[in-house]
DRENDO-1510 file (C-alpha; in Angstrom, 1 decimal, always signed):
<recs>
REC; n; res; u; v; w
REC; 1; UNK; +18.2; +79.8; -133.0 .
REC; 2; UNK; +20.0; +79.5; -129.5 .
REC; 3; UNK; +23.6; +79.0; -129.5 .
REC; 4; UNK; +25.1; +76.7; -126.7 .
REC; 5; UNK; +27.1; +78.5; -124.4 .
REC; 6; UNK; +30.9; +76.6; -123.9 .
REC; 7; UNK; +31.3; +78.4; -120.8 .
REC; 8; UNK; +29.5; +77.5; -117.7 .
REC; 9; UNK; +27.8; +79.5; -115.2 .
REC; 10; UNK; +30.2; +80.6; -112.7 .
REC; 11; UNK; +29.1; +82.2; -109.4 .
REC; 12; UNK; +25.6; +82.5; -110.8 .
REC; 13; UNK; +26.9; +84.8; -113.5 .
REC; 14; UNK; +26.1; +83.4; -117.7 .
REC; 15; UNK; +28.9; +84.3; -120.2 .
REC; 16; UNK; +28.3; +86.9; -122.3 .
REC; 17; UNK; +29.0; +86.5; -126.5 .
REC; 18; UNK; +29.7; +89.1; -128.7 .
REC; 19; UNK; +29.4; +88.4; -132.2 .
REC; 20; UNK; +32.2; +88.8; -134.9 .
REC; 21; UNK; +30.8; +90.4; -138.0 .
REC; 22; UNK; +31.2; +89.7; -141.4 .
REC; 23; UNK; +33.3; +92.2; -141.8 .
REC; 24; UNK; +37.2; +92.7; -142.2 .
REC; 25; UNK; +39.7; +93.4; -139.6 .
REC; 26; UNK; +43.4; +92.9; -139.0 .
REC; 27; UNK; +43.0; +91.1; -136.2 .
REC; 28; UNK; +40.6; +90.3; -133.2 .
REC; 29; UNK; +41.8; +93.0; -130.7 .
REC; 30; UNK; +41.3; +95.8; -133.6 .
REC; 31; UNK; +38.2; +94.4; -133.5 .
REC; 32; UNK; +37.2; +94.5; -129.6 .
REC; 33; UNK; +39.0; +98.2; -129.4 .
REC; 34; UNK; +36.7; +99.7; -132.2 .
REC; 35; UNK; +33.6; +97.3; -130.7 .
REC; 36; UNK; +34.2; +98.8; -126.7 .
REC; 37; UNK; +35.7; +101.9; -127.2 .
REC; 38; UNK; +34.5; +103.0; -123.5 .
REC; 39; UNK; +36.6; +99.9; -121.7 .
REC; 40; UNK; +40.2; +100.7; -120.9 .
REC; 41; UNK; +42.1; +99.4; -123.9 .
REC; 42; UNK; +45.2; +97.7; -121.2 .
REC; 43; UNK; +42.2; +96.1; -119.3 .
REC; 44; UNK; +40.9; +94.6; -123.1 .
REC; 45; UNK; +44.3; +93.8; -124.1 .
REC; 46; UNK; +44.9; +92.2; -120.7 .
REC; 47; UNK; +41.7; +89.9; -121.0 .
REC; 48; UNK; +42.3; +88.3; -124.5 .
REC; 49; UNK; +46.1; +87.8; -123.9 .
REC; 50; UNK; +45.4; +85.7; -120.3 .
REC; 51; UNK; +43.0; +83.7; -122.6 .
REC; 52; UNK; +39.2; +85.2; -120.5 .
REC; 53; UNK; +37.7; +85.3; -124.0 .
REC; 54; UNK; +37.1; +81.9; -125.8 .
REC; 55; UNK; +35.5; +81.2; -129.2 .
REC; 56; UNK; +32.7; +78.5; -129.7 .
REC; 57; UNK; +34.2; +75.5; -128.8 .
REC; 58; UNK; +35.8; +77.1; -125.7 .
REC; 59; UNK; +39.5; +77.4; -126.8 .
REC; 60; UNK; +40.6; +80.5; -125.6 .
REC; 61; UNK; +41.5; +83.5; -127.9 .
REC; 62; UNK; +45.2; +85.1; -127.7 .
REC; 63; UNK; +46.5; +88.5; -128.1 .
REC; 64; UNK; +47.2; +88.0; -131.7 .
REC; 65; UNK; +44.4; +86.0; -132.9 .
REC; 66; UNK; +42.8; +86.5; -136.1 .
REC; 67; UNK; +39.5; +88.0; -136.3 .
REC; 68; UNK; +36.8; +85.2; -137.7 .
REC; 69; UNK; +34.0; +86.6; -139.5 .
REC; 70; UNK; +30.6; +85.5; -138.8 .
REC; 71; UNK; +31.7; +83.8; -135.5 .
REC; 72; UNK; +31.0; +83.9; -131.1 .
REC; 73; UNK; +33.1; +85.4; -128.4 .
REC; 74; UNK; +32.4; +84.4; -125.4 .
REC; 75; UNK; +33.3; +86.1; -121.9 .
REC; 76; UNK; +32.5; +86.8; -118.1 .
REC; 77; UNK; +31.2; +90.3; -118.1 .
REC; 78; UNK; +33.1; +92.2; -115.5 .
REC; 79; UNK; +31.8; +94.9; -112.7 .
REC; 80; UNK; +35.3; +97.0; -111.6 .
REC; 81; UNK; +33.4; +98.1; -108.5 .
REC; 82; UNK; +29.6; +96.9; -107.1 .
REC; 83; UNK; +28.0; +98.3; -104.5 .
REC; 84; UNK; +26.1; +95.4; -102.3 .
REC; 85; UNK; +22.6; +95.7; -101.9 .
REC; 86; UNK; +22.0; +95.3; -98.4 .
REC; 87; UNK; +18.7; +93.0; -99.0 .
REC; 88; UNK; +17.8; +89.4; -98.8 .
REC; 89; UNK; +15.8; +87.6; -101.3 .
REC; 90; UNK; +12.6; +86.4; -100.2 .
REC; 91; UNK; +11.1; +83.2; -101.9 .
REC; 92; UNK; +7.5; +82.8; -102.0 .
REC; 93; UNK; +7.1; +79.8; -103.7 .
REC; 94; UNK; +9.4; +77.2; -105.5 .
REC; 95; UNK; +8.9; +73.5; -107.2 .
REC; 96; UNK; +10.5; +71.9; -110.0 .
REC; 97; UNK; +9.3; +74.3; -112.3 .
REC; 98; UNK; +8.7; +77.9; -110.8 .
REC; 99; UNK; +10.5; +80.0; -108.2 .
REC; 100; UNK; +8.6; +82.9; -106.9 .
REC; 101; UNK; +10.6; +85.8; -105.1 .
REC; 102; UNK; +9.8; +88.7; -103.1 .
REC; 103; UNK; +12.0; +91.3; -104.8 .
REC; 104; UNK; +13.4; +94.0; -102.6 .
REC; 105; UNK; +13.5; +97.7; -104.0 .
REC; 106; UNK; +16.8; +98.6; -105.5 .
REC; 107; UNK; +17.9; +95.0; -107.0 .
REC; 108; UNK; +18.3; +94.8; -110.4 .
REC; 109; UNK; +16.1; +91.8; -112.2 .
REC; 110; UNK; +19.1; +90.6; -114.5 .
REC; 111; UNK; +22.5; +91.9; -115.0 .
REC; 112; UNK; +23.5; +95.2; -116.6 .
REC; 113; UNK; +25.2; +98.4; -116.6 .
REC; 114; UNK; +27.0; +99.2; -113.5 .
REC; 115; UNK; +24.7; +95.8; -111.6 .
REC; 116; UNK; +25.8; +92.2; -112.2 .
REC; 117; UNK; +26.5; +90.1; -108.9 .
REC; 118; UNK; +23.9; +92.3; -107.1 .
REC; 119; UNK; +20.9; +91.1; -109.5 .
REC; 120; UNK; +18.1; +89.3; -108.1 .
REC; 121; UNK; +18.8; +86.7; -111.1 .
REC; 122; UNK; +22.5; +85.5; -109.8 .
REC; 123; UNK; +21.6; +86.1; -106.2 .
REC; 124; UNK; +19.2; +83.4; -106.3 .
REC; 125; UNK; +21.0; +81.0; -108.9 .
REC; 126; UNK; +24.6; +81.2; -106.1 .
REC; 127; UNK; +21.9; +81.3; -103.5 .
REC; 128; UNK; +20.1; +77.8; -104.8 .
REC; 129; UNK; +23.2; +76.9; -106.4 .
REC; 130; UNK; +20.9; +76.2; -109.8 .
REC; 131; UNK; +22.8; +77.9; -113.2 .
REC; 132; UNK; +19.6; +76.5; -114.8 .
REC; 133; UNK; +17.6; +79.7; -113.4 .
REC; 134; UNK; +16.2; +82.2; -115.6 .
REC; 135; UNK; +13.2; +84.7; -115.3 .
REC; 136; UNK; +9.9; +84.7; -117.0 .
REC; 137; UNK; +9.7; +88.7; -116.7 .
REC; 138; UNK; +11.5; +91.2; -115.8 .
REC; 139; UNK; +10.7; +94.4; -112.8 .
REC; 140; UNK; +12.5; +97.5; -112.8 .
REC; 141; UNK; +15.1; +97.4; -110.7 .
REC; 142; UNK; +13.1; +100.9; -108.8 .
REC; 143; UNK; +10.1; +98.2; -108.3 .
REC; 144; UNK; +9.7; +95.5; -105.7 .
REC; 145; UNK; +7.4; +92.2; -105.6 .
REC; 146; UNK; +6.4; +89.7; -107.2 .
REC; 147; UNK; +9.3; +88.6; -109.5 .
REC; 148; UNK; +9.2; +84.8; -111.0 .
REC; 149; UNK; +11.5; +82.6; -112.5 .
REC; 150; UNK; +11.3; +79.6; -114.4 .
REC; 151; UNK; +14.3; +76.2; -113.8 .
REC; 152; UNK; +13.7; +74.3; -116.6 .
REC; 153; UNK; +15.1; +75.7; -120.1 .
REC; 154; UNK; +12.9; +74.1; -122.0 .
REC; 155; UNK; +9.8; +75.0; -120.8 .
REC; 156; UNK; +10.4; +78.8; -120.3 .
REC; 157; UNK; +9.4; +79.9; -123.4 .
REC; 158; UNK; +5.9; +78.5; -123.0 .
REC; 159; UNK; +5.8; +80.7; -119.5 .
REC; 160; UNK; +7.5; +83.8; -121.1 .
REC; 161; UNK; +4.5; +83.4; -123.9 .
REC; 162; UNK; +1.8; +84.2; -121.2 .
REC; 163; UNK; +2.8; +87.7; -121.1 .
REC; 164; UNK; +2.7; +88.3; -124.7 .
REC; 165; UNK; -0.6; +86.7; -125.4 .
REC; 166; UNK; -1.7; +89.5; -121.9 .
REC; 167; UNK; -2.2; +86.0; -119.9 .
REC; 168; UNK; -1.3; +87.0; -116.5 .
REC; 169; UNK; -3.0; +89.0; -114.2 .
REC; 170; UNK; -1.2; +91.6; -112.5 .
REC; 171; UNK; -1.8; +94.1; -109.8 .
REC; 172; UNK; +0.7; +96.7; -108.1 .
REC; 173; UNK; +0.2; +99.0; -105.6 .
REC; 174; UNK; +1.7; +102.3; -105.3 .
REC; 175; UNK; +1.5; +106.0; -103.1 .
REC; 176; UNK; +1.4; +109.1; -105.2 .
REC; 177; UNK; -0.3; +112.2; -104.5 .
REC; 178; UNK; -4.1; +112.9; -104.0 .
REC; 179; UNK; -5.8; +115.2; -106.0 .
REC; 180; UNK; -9.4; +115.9; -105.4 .
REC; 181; UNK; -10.7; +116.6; -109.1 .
REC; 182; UNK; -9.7; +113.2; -110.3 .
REC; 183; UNK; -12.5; +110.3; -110.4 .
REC; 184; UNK; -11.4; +106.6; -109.5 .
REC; 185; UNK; -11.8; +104.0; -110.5 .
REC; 186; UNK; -10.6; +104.9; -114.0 .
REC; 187; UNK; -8.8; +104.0; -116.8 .
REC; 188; UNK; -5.5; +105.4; -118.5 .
REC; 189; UNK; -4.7; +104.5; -122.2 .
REC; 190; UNK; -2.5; +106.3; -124.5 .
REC; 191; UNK; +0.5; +105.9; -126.7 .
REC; 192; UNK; +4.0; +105.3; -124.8 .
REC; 193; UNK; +7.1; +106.0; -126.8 .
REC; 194; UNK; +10.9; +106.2; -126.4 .
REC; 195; UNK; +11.5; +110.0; -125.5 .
REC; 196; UNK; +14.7; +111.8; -126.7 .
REC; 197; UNK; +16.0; +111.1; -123.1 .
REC; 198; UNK; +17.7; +108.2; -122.2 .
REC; 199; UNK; +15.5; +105.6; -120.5 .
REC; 200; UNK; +12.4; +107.8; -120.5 .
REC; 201; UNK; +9.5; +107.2; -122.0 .
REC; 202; UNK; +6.7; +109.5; -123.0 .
REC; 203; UNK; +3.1; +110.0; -124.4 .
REC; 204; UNK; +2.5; +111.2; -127.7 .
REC; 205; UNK; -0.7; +111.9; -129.6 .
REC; 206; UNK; -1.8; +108.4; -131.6 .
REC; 207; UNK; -3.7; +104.9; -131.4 .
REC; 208; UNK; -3.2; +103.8; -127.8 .
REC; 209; UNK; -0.9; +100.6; -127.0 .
REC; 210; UNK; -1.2; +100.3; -123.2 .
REC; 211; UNK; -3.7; +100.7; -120.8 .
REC; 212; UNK; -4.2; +100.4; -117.1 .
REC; 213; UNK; -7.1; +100.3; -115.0 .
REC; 214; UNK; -6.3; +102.1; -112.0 .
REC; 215; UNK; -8.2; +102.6; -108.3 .
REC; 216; UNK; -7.9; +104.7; -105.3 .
REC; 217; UNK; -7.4; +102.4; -102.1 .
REC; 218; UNK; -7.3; +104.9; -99.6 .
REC; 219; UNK; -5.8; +109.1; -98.9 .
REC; 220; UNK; -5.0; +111.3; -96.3 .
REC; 221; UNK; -6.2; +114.4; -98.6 .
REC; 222; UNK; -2.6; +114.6; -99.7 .
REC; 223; UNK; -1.2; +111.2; -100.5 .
REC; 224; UNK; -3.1; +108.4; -102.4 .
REC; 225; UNK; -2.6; +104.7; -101.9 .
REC; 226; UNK; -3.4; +103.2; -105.3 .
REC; 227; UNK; -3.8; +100.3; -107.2 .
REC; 228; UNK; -2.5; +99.4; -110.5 .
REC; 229; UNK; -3.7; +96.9; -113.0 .
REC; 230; UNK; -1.6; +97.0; -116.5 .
REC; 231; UNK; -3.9; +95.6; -119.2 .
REC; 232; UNK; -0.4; +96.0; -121.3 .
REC; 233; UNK; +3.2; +95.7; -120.4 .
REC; 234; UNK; +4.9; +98.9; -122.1 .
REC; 235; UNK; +8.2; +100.0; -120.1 .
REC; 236; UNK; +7.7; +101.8; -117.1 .
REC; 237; UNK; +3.8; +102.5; -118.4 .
REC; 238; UNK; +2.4; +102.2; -114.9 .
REC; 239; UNK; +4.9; +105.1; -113.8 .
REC; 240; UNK; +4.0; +107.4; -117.5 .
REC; 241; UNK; +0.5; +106.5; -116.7 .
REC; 242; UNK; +0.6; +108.2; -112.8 .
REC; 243; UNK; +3.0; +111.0; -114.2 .
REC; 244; UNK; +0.4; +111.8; -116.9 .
REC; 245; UNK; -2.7; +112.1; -114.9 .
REC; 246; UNK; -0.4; +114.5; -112.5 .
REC; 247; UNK; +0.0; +112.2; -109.9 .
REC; 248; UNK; +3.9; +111.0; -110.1 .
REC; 249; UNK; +4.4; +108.1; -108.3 .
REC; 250; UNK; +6.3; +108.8; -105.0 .
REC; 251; UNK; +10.2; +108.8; -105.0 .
REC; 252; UNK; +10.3; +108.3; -108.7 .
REC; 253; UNK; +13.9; +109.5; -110.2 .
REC; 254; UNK; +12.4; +109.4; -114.0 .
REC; 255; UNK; +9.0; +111.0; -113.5 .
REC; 256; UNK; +8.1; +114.2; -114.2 .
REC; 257; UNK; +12.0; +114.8; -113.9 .
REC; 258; UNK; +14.8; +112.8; -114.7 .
REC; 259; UNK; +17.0; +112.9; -111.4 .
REC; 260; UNK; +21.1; +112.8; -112.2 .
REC; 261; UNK; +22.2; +109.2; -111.5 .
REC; 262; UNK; +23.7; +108.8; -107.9 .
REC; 263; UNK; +27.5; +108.4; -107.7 .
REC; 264; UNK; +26.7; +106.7; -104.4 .
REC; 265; UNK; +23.9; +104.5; -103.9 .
REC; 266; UNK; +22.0; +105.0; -100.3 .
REC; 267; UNK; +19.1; +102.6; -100.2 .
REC; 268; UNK; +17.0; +105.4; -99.0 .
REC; 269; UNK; +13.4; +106.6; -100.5 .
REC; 270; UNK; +12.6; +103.9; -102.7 .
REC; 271; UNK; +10.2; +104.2; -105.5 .
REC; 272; UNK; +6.3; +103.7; -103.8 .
REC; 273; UNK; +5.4; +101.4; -106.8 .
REC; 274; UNK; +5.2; +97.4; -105.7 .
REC; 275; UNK; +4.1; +94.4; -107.9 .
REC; 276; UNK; +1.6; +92.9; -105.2 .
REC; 277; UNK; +0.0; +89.8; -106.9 .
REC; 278; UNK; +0.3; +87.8; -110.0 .
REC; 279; UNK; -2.1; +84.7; -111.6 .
REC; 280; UNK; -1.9; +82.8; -114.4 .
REC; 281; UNK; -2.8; +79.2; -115.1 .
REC; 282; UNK; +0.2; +77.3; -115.7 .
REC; 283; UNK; +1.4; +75.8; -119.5 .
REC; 284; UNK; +2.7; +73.0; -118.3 .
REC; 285; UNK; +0.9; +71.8; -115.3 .
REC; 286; UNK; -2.4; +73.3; -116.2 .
REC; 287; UNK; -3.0; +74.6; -112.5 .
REC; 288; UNK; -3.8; +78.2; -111.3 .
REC; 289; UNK; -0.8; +79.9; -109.9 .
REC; 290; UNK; -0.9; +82.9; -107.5 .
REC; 291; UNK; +1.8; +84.8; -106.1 .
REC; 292; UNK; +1.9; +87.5; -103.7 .
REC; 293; UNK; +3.8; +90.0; -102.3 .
REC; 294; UNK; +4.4; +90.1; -98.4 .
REC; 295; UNK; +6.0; +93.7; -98.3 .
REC; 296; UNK; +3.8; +97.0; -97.4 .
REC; 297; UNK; +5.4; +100.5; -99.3 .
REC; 298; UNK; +6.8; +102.5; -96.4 .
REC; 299; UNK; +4.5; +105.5; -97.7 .
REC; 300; UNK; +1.6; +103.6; -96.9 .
REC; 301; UNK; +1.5; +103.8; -93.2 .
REC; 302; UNK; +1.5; +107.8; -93.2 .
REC; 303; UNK; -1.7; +107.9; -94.8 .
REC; 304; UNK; -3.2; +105.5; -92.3 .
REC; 305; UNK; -2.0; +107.8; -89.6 .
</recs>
């Protein structure tokens, strides 16, 4: 059951809610020191006594409130410092329902962790100036394409129900090396699980749950351009799937290797994996939709040299 938000959007940013256990405490900020033990306690202390944290109905919570079991907190999550990405958001497509945009490489989908302004998801809501904006699907924020969104709340559960009934059709394109003894077209299934490291995935020995179909577009005997078409939707299987067959995609900081996270972001060699097309007949309208990328993967052109 969804819970009505009594905080608006604000600069194309949702409140965030945490919710208060049924559990005992001696008061609310006992609570939110033991919850966030990472956040600077003055910078917690300093939020709930200038009222930033509000309860269901929107009256504000104090420094000494009492913790309510069984209850919201609601808040504007908070990003010290946020590095711009240099990028503009191209639409492809956009009616009453549907809002298709051409996501750049190294843009988050929706907030989190150190990204939250800098999201394709508020970029476009301040850019259209719509808070009703939310997406249907999500990309890695290593991937660019083809990202959709959905305007109307009520209806985007019937478009977020294509992809788990394997409804759209989607094909990516991506640049990872060549190697002679593998035969293409062909078809990579295997079991994707959470790996002991964080955000990496892995295959283990079991029943397969994902599968992609994959081709060979073109090489230069040393670089392959490639394309991608998930039959499933495991995270980051298209990259698991490349790493596994010994062909990592390009410029990938998870695969074979997890890279060390960048203390300063650069823009520079972005991952050679982009969501080119995708095509589903519409819920609502009962129409064919198609959307496709208009960006090339840098990578590309060298093997057309």
């Amino acid at each position: 059951m969804s819970v009505l938000a009594p905080l608006p959007v604000k600069n194309g940013v949702a409140p965030s809610r945490v919710y208060l256990p049924r559990e005992t405490w001696p008061d609310l900020i006992s609570f939110l020191l033991h919850k966030f033990p990472h956040m600077d306690a003055d910078v917690l202390r300093e939020r709930l006594g200038n009222g930033d944290m509000v309860d269901t109905t929107g009256k504000p919570y104090a420094l000494n409130s009492p913790f309510v079991p069984d209850s919201w907190l609601w808040y504007y999550r908070e990003v010290p410092v946020e590095t711009v990405v240099p990028f503009d958001i191209d639409i492809l497509y956009q009616d009453e329902l549907l809002i298709a945009i051409d996501k750049p490489h190294f843009m988050a989908s929706i907030p989190g962790g150190r990204h939250l302004h800098q999201t394709a998801l508020v970029r476009l809501r301040d850019q259209l100036g719509n808070p009703h904006i939310n997406p249907i699907h999500r990309l890695d924020r290593d991937t660019a394409g083809v990202l959709v969104f959905c305007t109307d709340r009520e209806r985007r559960g019937l478009y977020q129900s294509l992809f788990q009934t394997r409804s759209v059709h989607k094909i990516y394109e991506a640049v990872a090396p060549w190697h002679e003894d593998l035969e293409f077209p062909l078809v990579r299934e295997s079991l994707i699980r959470r790996s002991g490291q964080v955000f990496v995935m892995h295959e283990i020995d079991g029943t397969p749950n994902s599968r992609t179909r994959i081709q060979l577009l073109s090489h230069n005997r040393s670089l392959g351009h490639y394309r991608l078409e998930p039959v499933t939707g495991r995270k980051h299987q298209l990259r698991v799937h490349m790493n596994a067959l010994g062909i990592p995609i390009c410029n990938d900081e998870y695969y074979p290797v997890l890279q060390p996270l960048r203390e300063q972001e650069t823009f520079e060699n972005p991952l050679q994996l982009l969501a080119r097309s995708m095509q589903f007949i519409d819920p609502v309208t009962g129409i064919e939709r198609y959307f496709e990328s208009r960006r090339e993967l840098d990578m590309v052109a060298q093997i057309r040299e």
